[in-house]
Every structure is written in C-alpha cells, then in structure tokens.
C-alpha positions as CSV (number, residue, x, y, z in Angstrom):
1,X,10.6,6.2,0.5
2,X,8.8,3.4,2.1
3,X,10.9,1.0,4.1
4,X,11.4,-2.3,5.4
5,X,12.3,-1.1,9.0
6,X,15.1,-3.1,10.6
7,X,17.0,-2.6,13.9
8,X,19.2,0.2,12.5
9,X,18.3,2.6,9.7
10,X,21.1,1.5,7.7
11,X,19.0,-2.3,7.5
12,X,16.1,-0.6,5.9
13,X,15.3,-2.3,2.2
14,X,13.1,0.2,-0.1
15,X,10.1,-0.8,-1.6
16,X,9.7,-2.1,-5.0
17,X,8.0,0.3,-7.3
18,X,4.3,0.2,-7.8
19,X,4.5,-2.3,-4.5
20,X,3.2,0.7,-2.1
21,X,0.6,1.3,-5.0
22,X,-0.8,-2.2,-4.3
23,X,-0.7,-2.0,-0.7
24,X,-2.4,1.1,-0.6
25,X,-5.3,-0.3,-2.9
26,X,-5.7,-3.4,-1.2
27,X,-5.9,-1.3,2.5
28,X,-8.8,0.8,0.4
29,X,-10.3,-2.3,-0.4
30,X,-11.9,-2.2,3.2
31,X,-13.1,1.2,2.8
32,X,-12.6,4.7,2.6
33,X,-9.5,5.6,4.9
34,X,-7.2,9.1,4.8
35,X,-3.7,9.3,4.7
36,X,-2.9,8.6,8.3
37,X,-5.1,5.9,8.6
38,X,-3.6,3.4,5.2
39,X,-0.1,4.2,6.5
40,X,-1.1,2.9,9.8
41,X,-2.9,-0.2,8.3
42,X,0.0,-1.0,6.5
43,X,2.3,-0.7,9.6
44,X,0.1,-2.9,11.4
45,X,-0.6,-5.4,9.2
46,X,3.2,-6.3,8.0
47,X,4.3,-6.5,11.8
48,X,5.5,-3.5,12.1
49,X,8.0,-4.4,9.4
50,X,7.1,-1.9,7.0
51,X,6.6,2.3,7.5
52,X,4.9,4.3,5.1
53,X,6.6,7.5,5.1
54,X,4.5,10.5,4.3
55,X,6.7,11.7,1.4
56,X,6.1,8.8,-0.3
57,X,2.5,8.6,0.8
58,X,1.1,11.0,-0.4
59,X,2.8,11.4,-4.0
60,X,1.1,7.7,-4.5
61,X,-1.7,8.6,-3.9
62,X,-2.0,11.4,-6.0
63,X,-0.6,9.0,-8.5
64,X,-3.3,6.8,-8.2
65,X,-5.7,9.3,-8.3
66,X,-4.9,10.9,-11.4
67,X,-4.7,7.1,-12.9
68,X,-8.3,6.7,-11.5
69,X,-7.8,4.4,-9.1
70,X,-8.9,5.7,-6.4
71,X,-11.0,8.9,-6.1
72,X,-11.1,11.3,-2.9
73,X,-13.1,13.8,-1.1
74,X,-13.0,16.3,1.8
75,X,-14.9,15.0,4.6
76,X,-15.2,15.7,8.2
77,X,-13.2,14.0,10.6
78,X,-15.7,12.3,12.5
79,X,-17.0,13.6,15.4
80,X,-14.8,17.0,15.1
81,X,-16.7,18.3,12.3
82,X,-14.3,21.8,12.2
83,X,-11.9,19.4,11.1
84,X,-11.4,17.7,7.0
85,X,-9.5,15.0,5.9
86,X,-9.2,13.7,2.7
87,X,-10.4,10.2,2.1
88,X,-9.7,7.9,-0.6
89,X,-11.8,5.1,-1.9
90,X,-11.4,2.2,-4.5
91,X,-12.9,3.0,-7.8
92,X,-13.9,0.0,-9.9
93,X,-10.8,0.4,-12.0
94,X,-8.9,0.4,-9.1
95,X,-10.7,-3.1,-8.0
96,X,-9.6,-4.4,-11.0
97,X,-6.1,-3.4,-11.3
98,X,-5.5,-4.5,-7.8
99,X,-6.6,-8.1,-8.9
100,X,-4.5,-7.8,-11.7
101,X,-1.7,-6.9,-9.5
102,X,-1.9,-9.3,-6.8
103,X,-2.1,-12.1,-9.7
104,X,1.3,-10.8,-10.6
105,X,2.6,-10.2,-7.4
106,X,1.7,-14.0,-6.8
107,X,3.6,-15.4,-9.7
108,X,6.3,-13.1,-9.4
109,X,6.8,-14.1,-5.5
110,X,6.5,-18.1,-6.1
111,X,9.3,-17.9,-8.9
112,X,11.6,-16.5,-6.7
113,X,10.7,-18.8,-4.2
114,X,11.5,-21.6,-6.3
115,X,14.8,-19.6,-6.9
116,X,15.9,-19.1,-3.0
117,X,14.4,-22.5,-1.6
118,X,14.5,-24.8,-4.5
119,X,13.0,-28.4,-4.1
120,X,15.2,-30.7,-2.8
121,X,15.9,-33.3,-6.0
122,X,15.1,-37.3,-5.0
C-alpha cells in the first residue's frame, strides 16, 4: 500500500482510501504521465514523505480507468521508439471528480484541524 515513509518501516502510516486516487488525478492534471512517472511526482512533491508502491499503483489506476477517469494508451517512450509505456490522461469526468474531491478533501482536512489545534477561547 502507499505509505507515509518515516525513519523506520514500522513508522509508516497507510493511505486513506480513495486518497492515492486523488493524488494520482491531480499529478494527471498536468498531463499525460506512465506509471513511473505519477509515482515519482508524488514522491517529489510530498517531500519525499510519501511512496507510491507499484502494487498499489497500478491496481488504482486500473480502477480509475474502468470508472472513466482516466483513459490510457500505448505510446512510445520518447526517443526509444522500440520501447511502450502506458500513459494515462484526465478524462473530463475525471476533471470533475477531482474538483469534487479536493472540495471534500478541504472540508474534511479543516475540521480536523479545528479538532487537533482548536482556537484558543478569549
């Protein structure tokens, strides 16, 4: 599963479901990317906090994908053209679900914020 990494494996905190789903639509959001390439974009955009493990990976994305989500195709892999990988792009459904998403991800993150750092009463 994914993973919060922390200095010892035993720190690691697993993802909340359909939270990799949303990270993985909002790294497509910037364009078409493979496998490799969202799993890295997450890794480097949290910090290095969070790693995408491939055997969670992938089974999202096929979940998104038979959702229509996202929609891939075989391409080849840039200048290596003996080489395919499989990129994934947004779909328009997958545009809006991610906006839908994020608007709950933002609610849901400032009330329990409220909850672990409450306003100091005057």
């Amino acid at each position: 599963m994914s993973s919060v990494m922390g200095k010892e494996p035993r720190n690691r905190i697993e993802l909340l479901q359909g939270t990799l789903d949303m990270l993985i639509l909002r790294t497509l959001q910037m364009g078409p990317a493979h496998g490799h390439q969202i799993a890295k974009h997450i890794q480097r955009t949290s910090d290095e906090l969070l790693q995408v493990e491939h055997g969670s990976l992938y089974p999202a994305l096929h979940r998104l994908e038979r959702k229509e989500l996202i929609q891939a195709k075989w391409e080849p892999a840039g200048k290596d053209l003996k080489r395919e990988f499989k990129y994934y792009r947004l779909t328009p459904a997958g545009r809006k679900h991610l906006r839908a998403e994020e608007s709950r991800w933002k609610l849901m993150s400032e009330a329990i914020a409220r909850i672990l750092w409450p306003a100091t009463e005057t």
